[in-house]
NUZA-323604 format. One record per residue (C-alpha): residue number from 1; chain; x, y, z. Coordinates in pm, 1 decimal, decimal comma. Layout:
<rs>
<NUM; 'A'; <X; Y; Z>>
...
</rs>
This chain:
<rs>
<1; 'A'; <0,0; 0,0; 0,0>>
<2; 'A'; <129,0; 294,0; -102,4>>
<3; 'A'; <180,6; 642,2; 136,2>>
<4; 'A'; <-138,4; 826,1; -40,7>>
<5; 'A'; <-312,9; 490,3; -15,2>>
<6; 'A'; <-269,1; 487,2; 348,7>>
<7; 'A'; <-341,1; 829,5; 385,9>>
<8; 'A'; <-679,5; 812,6; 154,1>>
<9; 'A'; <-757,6; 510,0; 432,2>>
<10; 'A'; <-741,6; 690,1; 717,8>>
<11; 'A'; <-988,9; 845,7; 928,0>>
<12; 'A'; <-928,1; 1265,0; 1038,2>>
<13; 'A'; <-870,2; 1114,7; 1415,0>>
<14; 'A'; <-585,9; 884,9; 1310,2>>
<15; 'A'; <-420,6; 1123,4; 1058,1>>
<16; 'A'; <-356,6; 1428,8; 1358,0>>
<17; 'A'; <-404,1; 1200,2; 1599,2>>
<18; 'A'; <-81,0; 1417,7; 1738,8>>
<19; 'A'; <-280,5; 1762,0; 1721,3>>
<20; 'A'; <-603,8; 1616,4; 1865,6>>
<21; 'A'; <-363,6; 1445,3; 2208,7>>
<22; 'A'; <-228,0; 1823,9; 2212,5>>
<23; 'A'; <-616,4; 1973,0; 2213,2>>
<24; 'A'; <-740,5; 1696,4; 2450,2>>
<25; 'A'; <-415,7; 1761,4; 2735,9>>
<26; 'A'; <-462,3; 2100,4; 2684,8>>
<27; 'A'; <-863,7; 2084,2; 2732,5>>
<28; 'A'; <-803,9; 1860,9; 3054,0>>
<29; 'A'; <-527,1; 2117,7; 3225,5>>
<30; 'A'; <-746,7; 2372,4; 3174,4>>
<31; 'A'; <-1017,7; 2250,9; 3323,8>>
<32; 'A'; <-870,1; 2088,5; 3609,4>>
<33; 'A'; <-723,6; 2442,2; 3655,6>>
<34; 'A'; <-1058,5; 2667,8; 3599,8>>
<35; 'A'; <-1332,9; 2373,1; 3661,5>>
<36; 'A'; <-1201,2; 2170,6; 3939,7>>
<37; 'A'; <-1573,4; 2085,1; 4075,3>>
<38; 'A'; <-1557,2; 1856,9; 3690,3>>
<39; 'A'; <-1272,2; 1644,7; 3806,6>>
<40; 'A'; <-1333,3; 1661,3; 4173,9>>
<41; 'A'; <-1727,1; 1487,5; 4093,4>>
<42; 'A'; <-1539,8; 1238,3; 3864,3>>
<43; 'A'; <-1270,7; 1151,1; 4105,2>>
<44; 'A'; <-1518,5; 1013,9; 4372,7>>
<45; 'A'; <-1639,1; 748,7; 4085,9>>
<46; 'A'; <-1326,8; 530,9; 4161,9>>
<47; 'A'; <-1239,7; 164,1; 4320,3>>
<48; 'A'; <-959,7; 11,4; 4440,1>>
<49; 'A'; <-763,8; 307,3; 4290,3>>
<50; 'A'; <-938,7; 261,2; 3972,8>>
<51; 'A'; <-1126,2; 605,8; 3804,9>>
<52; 'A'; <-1443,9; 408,5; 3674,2>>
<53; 'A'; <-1510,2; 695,3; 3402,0>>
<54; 'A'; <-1144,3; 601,2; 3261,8>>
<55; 'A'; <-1211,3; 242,6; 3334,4>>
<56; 'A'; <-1510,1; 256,2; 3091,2>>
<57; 'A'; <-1350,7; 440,6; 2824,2>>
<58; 'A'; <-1040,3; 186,4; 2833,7>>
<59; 'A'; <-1332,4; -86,6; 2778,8>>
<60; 'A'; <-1455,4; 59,4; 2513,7>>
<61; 'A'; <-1114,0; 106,2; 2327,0>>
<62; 'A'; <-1045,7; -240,3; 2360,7>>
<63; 'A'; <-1354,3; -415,6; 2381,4>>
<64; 'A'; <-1379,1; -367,3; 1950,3>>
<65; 'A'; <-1028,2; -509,3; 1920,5>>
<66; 'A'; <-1162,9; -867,4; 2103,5>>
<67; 'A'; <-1369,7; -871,7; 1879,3>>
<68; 'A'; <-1114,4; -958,6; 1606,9>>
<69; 'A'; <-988,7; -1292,9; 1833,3>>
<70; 'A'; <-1093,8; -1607,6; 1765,5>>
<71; 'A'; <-980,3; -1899,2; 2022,6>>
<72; 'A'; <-810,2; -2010,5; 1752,6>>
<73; 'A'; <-580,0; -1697,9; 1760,8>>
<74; 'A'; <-535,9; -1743,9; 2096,3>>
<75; 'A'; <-363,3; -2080,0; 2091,1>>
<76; 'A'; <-166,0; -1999,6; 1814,2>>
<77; 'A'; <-30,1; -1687,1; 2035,8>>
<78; 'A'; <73,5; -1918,8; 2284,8>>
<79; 'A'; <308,1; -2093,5; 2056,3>>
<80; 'A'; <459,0; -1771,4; 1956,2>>
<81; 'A'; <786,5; -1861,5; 2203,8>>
<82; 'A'; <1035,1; -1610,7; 2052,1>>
<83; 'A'; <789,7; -1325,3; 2109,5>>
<84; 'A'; <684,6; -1415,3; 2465,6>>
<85; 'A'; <1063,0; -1491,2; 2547,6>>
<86; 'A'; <1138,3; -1117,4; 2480,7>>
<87; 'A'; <836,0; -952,4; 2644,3>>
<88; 'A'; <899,6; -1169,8; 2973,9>>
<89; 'A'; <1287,8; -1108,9; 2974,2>>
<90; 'A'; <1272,1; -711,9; 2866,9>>
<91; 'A'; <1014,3; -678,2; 3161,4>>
<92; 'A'; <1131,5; -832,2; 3438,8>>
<93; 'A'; <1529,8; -868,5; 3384,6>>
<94; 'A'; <1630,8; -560,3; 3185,6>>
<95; 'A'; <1389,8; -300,5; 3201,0>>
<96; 'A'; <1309,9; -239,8; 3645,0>>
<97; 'A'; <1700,9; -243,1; 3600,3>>
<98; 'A'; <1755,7; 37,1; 3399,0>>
<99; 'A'; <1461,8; 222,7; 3507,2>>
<100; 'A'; <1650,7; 228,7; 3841,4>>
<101; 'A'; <2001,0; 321,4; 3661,2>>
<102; 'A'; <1869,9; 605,2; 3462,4>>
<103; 'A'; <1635,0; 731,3; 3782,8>>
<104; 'A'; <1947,2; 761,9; 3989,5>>
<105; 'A'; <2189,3; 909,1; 3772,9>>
<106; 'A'; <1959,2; 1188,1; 3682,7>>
<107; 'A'; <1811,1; 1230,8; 4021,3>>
<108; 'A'; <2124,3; 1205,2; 4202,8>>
<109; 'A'; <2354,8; 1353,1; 3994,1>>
<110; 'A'; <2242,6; 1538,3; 3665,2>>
<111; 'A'; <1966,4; 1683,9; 3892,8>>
<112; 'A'; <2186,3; 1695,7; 4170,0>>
<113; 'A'; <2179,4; 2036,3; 4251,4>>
<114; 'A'; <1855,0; 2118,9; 4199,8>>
<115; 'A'; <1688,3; 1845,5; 4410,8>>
<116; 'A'; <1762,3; 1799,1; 4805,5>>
<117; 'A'; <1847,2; 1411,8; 4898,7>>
<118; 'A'; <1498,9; 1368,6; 5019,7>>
<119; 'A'; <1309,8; 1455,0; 4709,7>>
<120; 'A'; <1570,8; 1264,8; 4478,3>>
<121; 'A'; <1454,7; 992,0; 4655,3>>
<122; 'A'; <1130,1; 990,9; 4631,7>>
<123; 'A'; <1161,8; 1069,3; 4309,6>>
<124; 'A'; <1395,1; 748,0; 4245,0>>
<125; 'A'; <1099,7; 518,7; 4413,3>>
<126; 'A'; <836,5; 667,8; 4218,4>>
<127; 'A'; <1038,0; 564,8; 3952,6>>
<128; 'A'; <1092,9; 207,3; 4028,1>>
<129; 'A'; <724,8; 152,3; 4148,9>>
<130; 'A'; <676,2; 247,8; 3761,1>>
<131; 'A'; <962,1; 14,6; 3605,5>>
<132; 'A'; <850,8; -261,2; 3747,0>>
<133; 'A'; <457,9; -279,2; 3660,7>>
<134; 'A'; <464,9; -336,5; 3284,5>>
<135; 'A'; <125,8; -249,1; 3110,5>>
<136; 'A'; <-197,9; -388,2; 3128,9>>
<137; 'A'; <-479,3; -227,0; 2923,8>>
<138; 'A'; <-298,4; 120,0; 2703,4>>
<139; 'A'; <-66,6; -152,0; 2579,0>>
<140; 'A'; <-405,8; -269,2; 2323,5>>
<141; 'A'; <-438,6; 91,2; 2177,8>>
<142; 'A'; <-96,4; 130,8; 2139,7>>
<143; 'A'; <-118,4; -243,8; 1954,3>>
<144; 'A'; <-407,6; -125,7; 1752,2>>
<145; 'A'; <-194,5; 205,8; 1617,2>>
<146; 'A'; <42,4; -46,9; 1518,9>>
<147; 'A'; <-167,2; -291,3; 1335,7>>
<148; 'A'; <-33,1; -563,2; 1612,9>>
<149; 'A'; <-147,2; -882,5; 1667,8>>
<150; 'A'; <-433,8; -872,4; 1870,2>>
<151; 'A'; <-432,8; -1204,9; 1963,9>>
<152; 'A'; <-51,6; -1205,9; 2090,1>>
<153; 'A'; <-97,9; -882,2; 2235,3>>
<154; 'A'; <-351,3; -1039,7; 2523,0>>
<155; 'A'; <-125,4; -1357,2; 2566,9>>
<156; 'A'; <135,0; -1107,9; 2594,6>>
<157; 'A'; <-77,9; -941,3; 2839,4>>
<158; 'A'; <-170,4; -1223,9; 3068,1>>
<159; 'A'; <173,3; -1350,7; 3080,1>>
<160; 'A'; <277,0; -1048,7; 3228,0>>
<161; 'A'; <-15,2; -1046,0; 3449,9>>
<162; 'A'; <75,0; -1368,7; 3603,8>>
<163; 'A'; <441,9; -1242,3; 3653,0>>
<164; 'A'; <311,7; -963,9; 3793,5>>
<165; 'A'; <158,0; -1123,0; 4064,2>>
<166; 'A'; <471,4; -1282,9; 4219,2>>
<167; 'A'; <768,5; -1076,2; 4117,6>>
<168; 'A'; <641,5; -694,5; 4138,8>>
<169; 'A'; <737,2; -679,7; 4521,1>>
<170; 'A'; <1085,2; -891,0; 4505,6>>
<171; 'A'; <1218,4; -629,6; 4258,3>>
<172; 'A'; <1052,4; -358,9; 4397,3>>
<173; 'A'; <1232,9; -448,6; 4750,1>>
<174; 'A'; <1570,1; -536,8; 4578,8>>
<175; 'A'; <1571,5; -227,6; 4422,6>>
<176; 'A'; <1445,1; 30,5; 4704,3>>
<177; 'A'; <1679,7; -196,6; 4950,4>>
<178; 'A'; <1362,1; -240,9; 5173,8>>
<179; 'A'; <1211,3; -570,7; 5334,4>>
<180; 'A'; <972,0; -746,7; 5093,8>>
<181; 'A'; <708,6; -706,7; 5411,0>>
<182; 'A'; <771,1; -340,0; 5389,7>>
<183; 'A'; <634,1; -310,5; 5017,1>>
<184; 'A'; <216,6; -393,0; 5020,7>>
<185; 'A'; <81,5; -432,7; 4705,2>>
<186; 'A'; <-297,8; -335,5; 4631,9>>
<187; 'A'; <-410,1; -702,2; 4497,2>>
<188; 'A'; <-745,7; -556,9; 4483,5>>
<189; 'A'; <-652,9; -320,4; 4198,4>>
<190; 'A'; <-436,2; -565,8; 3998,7>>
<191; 'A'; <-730,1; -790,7; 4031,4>>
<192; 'A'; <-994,0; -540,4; 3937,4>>
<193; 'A'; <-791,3; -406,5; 3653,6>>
<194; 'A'; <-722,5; -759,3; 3519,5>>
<195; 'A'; <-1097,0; -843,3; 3520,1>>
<196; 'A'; <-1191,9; -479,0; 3397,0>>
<197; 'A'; <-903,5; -440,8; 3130,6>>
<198; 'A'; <-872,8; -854,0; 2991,4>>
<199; 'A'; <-1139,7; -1039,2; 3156,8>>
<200; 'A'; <-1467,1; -868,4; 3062,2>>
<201; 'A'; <-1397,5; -736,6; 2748,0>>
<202; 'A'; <-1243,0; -1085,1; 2614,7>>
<203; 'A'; <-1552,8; -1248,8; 2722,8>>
<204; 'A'; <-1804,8; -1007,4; 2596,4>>
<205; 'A'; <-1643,7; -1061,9; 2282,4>>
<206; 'A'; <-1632,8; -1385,3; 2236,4>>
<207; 'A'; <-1989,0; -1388,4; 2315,7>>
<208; 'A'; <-2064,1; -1132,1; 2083,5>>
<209; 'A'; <-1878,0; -1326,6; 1835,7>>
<210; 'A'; <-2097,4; -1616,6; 1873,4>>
<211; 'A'; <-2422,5; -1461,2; 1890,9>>
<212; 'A'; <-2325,8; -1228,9; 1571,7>>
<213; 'A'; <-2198,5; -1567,3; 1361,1>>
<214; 'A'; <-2457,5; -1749,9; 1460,9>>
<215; 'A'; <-2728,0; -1546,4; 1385,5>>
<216; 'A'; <-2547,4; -1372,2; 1062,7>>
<217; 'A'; <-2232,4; -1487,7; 949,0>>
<218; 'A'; <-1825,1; -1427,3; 980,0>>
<219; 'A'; <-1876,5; -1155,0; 703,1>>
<220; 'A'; <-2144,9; -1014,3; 835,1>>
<221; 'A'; <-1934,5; -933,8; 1185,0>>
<222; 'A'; <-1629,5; -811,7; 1023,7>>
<223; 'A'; <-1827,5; -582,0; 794,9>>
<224; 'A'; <-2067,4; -449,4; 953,5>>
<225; 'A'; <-2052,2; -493,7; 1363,2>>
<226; 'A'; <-1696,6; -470,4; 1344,0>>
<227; 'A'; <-1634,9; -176,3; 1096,6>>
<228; 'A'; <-1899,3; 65,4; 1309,4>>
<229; 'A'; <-1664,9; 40,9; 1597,4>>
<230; 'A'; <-1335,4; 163,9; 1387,0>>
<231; 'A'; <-1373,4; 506,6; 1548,9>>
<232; 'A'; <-1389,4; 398,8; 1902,1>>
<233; 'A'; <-1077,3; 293,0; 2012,9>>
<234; 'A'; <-958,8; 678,3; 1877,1>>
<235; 'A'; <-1238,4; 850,9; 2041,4>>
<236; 'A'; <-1151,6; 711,2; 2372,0>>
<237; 'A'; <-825,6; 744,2; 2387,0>>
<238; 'A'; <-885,4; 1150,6; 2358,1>>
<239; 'A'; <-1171,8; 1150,7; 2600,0>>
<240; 'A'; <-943,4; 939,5; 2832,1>>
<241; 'A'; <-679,7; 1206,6; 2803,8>>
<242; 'A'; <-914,2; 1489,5; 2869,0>>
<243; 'A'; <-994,6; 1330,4; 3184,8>>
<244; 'A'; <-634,4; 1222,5; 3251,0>>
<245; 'A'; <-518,6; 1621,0; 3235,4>>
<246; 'A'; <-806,9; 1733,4; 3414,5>>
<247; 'A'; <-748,3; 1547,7; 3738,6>>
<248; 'A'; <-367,9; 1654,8; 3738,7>>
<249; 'A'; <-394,8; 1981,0; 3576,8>>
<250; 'A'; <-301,3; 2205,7; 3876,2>>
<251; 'A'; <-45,7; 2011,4; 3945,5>>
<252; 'A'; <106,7; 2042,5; 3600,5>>
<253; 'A'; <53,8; 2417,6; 3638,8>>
<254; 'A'; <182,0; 2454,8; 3973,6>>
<255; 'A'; <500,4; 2217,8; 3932,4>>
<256; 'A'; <589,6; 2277,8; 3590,0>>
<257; 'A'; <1004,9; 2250,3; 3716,8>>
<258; 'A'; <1015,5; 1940,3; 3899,6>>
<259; 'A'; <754,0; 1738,4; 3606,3>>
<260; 'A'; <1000,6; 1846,9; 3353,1>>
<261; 'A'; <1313,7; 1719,7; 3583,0>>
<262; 'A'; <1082,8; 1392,7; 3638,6>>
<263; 'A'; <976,8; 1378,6; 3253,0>>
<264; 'A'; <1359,0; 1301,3; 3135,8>>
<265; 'A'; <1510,3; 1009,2; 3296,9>>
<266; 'A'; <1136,6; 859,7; 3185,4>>
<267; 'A'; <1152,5; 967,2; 2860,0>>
<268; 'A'; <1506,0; 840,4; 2825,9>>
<269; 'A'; <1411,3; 494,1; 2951,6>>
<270; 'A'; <1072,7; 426,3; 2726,8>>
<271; 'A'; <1269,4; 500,4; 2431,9>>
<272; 'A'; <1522,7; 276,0; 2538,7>>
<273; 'A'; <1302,8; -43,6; 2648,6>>
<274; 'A'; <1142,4; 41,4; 2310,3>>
<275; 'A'; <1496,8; 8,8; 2087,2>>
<276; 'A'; <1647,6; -287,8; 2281,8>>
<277; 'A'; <1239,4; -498,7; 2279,1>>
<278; 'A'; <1194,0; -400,0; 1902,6>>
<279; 'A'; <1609,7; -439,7; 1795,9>>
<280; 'A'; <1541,9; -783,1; 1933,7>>
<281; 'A'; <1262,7; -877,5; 1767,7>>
<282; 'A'; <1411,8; -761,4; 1452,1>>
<283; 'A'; <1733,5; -947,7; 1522,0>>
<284; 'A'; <1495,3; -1204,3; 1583,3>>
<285; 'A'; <1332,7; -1204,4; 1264,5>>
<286; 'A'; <997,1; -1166,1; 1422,2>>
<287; 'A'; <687,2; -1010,8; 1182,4>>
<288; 'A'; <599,6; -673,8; 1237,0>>
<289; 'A'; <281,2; -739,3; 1405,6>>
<290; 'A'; <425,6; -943,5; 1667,6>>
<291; 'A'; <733,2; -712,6; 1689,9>>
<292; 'A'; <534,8; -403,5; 1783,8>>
<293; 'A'; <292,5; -444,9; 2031,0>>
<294; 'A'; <562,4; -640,3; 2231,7>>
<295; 'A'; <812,2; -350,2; 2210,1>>
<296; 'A'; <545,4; -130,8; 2295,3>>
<297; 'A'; <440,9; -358,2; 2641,0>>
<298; 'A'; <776,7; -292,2; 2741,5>>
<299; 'A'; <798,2; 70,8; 2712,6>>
<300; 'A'; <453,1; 129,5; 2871,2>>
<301; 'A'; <365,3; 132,1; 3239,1>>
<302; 'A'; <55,2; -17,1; 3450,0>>
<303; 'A'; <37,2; 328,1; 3580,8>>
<304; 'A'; <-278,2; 253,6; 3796,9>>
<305; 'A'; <-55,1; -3,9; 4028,4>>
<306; 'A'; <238,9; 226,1; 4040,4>>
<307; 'A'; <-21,9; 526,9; 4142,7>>
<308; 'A'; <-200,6; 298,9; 4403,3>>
<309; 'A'; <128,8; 168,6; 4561,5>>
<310; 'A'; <284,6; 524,4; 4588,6>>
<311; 'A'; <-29,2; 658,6; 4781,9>>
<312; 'A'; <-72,7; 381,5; 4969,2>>
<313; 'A'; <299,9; 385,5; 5150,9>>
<314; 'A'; <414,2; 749,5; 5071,8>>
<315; 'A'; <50,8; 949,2; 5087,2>>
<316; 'A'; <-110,4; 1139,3; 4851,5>>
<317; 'A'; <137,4; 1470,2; 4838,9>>
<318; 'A'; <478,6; 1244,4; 4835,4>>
<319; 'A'; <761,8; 1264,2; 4580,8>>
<320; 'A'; <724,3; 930,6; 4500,2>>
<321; 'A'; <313,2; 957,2; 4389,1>>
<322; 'A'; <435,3; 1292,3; 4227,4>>
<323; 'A'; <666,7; 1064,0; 4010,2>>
<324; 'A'; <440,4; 820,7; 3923,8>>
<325; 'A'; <154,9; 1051,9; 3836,4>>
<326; 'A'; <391,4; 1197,3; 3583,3>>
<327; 'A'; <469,7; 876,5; 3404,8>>
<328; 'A'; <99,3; 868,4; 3345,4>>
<329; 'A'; <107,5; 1196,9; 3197,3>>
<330; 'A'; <421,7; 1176,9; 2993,0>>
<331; 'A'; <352,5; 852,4; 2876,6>>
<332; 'A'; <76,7; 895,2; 2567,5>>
<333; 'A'; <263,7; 1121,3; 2420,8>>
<334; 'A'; <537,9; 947,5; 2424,8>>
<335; 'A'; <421,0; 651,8; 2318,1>>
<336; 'A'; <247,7; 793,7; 2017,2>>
<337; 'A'; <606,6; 885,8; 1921,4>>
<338; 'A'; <696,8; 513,9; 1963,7>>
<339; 'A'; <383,9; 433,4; 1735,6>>
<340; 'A'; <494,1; 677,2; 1447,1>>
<341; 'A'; <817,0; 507,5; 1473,4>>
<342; 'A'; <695,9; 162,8; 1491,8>>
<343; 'A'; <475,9; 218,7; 1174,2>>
<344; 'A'; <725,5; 442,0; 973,7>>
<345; 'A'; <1006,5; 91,7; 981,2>>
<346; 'A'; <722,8; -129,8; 939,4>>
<347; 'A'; <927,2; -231,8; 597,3>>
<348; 'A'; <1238,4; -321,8; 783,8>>
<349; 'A'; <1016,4; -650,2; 925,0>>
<350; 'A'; <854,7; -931,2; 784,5>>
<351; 'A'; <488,6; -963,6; 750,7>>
<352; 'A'; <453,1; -1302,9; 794,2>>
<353; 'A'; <222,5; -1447,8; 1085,6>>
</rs>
């Protein structure tokens, strides 16, 4: 397909996606700054650390892309070895590692002087609590932008997951030097985000899927059920934002300094997770839609878990939540970057399944 091709395919959302993400921040600071009564009603609608308004939107984005799985996909996923090997190991062995490495030279020394001890601390732990929760539900949109395997991306997804559940406070603990009893983890929004993020959607799906077949045909669900939700996952992701900006938007305004010094070091490492998870799929020989949405797992963060575990041991008004609420923020646009990149070498991989 050929660049006008593409372009001639492409909906006005998808083709300035990057000036509609600027409109939507923009919207949300300003009205968390000059409407805080909009945010402040929204932010009660929230459990176990999740916001239910984003929680909904995030359903809808991905609910449309289950629909595309078969359970056939699925198990075919599962054999994809290569793929899963690299999305386990850049997770859990690399990437908490180097989150750690870049947090402290910036925060300890780059930023040295501009930061006291206590706050390049905090800072360092919000940044860990981040590294090591690798993404549950953003990582489908940012799959989507890609053309990724949908399948693979939830295997990749679950996998992690499961990880997740037994390895998020070792590292954690290694890495802040503190007893693995000191670290709690809020199970109860793991669990609810699992259910809310892969569970539901998957099996509303699949049940869709059914009915739809049964009643109609294959055709008829790729056509026209399928094809009236192409807007959706687009349309959510800018409402999400909206609402993302609006609940941190004084912050942003008050603390412009210290989210810049924050925004660097995790800048630096989401680009680099990104190069080393998609240099090794391409070293690998993996196809494009494979190579992707695993790179892009890696980069991304399960920001809700890093968010609930900062407030929950450092408070609401800590360094360390400050550092984790600004991974959330810096991370769309950031990973729209990734996604421009990811589709602009899509030639430099084979498009084999």
């Amino acid at each position: 397909m050929t660049k006008l091709e593409t372009k001639g395919t492409m909906s006005i959302f998808e083709r300035y996606l990057t000036v509609w993400v600027i409109i939507c921040m923009a919207a949300g600071t300003l009205i968390g700054r000059f409407a805080p009564s909009i945010p402040e009603f929204l932010g009660k609608l929230e459990y176990a650390k999740i916001s239910l308004p984003i929680a909904v939107l995030i359903w809808l984005i991905i609910y449309p892309m289950m629909l595309k799985i078969d359970f056939h996909s699925i198990v075919n996923a599962t054999k994809n070895v290569k793929g899963l090997t690299i999305t386990t190991s850049i997770n859990w062995l690399i990437k908490p590692f180097t989150m750690y490495a870049i947090a402290v030279l910036f925060f300890k020394y780059v930023f040295g002087d501009m930061l006291d001890t206590k706050l390049a601390d905090e800072y360092i732990t919000g940044a860990v609590l981040l590294g090591a929760a690798p993404c549950t539900a953003m990582v489908f949109v940012w799959s989507k932008l890609t053309k990724g395997d949908t399948a693979y991306t939830l295997v990749q997804v679950a996998v992690n997951d499961l990880i997740l559940l037994v390895a998020f406070v070792p590292i954690v603990a290694l890495l802040l030097g503190v007893g693995v009893s000191t670290v709690s983890v809020p199970y109860d929004t793991l669990f609810l985000s699992v259910v809310l993020f892969v569970v539901t959607p998957l099996a509303a799906a699949a049940l869709t899927r059914k009915l739809v077949v049964k009643a109609k045909s294959l055709e008829y669900l790729e056509e026209k059920v399928i094809k009236k939700f192409d807007k959706t996952t687009i349309i959510g992701l800018l409402l999400t934002l909206v609402i993302i900006f609006s609940f941190q938007g004084d912050k942003l305004i008050s603390n412009p300094l210290d989210i810049a010094l924050i925004a660097v070091p995790l800048t630096i490492q989401t680009f680099l997770i990104f190069f080393i998870a998609y240099g090794w799929a391409k070293k690998w020989k993996m196809p494009h839609c494979t190579a992707a949405p695993g790179a892009m797992i890696g980069a991304s963060n399960f920001f809700e878990l890093a968010v609930a575990v900062a407030i929950s041991l450092y408070g609401l008004e800590s360094g360390v939540t400050l550092a984790t609420v600004v991974g959330l923020l810096v991370e769309v646009p950031v990973m729209l970057m990734l996604v421009k990149i990811a589709n602009a070498t899509r030639s430099k991989f084979t498009t084999e399944n």
